[in-house]
N, C-alpha and C positions, 0 to 999 in steps of 0.2 A: 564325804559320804560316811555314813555313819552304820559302823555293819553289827557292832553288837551294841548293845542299852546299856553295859555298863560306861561306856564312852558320854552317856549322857546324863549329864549333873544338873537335877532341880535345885537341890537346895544346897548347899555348905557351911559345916561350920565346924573347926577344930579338924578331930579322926571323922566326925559322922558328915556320912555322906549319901543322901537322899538319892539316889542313882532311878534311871529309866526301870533299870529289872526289879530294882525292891517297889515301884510304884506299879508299877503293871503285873509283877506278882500277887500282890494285895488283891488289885482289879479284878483279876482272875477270881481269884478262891473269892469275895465278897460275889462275882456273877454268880458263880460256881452255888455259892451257899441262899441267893436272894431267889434263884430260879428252883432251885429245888424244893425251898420249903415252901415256895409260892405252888408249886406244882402237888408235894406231900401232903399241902390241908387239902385238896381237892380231891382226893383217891376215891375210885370209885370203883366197888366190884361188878357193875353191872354191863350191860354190853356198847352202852353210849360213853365211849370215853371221849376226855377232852382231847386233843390235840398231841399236848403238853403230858401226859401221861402214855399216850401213846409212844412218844417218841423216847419215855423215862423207861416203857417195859421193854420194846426194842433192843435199845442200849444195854439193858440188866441180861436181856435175854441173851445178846450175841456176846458179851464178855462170858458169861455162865455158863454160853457154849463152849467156847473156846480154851475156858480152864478146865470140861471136861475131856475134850477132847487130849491135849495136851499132858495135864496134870494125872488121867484116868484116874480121877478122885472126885467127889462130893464136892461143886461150885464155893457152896457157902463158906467155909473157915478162911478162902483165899477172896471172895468175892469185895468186901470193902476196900482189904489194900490194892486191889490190880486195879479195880473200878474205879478208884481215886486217882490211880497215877494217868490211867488212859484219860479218864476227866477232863483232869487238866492238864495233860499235854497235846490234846484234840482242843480243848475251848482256846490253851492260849496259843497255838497255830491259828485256829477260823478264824479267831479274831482281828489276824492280821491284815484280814482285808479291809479295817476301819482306817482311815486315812487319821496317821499324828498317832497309832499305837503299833507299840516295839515290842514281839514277841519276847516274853523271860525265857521262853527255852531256845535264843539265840544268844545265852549267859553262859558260858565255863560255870560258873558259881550254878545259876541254876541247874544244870544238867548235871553236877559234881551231888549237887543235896539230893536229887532224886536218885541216882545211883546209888546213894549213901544208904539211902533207907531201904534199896534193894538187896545193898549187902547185908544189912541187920536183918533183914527179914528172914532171910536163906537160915541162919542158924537157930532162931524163933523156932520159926516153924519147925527146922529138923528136931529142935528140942523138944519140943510142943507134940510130938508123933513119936520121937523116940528116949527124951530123955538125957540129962546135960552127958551122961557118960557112952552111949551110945550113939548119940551124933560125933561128940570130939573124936573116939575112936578110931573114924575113918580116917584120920590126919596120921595115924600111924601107918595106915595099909598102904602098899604091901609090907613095908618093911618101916621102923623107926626113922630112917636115913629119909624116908620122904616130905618126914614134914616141914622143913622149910621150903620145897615145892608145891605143897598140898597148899601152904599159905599164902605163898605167891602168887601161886594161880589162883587162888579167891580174890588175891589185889589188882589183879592183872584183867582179871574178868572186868570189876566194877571201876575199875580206869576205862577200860575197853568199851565199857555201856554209855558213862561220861561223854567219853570224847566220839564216839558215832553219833549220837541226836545232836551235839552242838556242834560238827562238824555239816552234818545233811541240813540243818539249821541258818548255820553261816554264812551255806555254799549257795543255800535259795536264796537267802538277801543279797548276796551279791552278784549273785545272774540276772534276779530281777533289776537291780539298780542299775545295773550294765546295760540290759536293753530298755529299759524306760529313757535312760540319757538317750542311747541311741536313734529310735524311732520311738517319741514321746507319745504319738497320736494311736497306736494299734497295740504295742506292745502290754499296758496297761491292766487292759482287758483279760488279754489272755493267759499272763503272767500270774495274774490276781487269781484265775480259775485255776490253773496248775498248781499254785502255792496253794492254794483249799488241798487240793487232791493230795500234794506230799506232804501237809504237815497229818491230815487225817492217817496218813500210811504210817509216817512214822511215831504218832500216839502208839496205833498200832503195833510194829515192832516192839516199840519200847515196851509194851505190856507181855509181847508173849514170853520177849527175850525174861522178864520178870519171870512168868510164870516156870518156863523152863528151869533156870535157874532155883527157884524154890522146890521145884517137884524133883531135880536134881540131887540135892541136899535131902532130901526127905525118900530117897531111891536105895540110895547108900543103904543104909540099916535094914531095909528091904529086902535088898542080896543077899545081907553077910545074915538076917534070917531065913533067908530059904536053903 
């Protein structure tokens, strides 16, 4: 049985190695990109919408909640990067109920790159609000002695964000294949509807744990101005 996609090799040749997660990565973001600009030429401001914009305003609307609520800050400057990452760690969970495709975010690799870009963003943005020399700053407080702590716990953080989605990830493919062997005929079904429900949840985490973590970093210089 086969629990993560990088175990699965299309194509080889030399170092390059065509893996399950760089193909069904791709799959993702080309869905990702063909449904949305199929859906963006059709916008319509009036009270008859399609379907498919319906379910694009929804989506815009409950992340833009969500960074308000959290963030108590204006949706928009955070709304592309968070709406990107929930995207597509929701589309490539659902999709796992197509029979022959392998969730990328049950990849160490992949769940390490999405982390990656939550850590650069944390300092972006603190920079972006306050300024290369008033964000670093806080690496001093309270005292100079703290910063090789200050620094670890930002490595420690986005290890820790890594390793919980490819963890909760891992743990559903291998419970489902555990009971599918078991009772082939029932488990199936139900397995397949659970895994809809925890990968949609944990899109979710992974986006707010984002948002926290940005509105964290941009908190800091907040303080030490009040």
């Amino acid at each position: 049985m086969k629990l993560t996609p990088d175990q699965i090799s299309y194509w080889h040749w030399g170092s390059i190695d065509i893996n399950a997660t760089l193909v069904f990565t791709w799959l993702v973001m080309a869905t990702i990109a063909v449904v949305a600009s199929s859906i963006s030429r059709k916008l319509s401001s009036s009270t008859d919408l399609s379907d498919g914009q319906n379910l694009l305003e929804a989506i815009v609307e409950m992340v833009s909640q969500q960074i308000r609520e959290v963030a108590q800050q204006p949706a928009e400057p955070f709304l592309p990067f968070v709406g990107t990452l929930f995207l597509f760690i929701a589309v490539s969970n659902v999709l796992a109920i197509v029979p022959g495709y392998y969730p990328p975010t049950a990849s160490l690799y992949t769940t390490s790159a999405l982390a990656t870009c939550v850590f650069f963003a944390v300092p972006i943005y603190g920079i972006w609000q306050q300024g290369i020399g008033g964000y670093f700053k806080h690496y001093l407080e309270p005292t100079p002695l703290m910063l090789p702590f200050n620094i670890i716990s930002d490595f420690s953080r986005t290890l820790a964000l890594a390793v919980r989605l490819f963890g909760n990830m891992l743990s559903g493919q291998l419970i489902v294949g555990l009971l599918i062997s078991l009772t082939p005929l029932f488990f199936p079904i139900v397995m397949q509807a659970f895994g809809l429900l925890t990968g949609l949840i944990q899109a979710y985490i992974f986006a707010i744990l984002a948002i926290v973590y940005i509105a964290s970093g941009m908190e800091i210089s907040d303080r030490e101005e009040r």
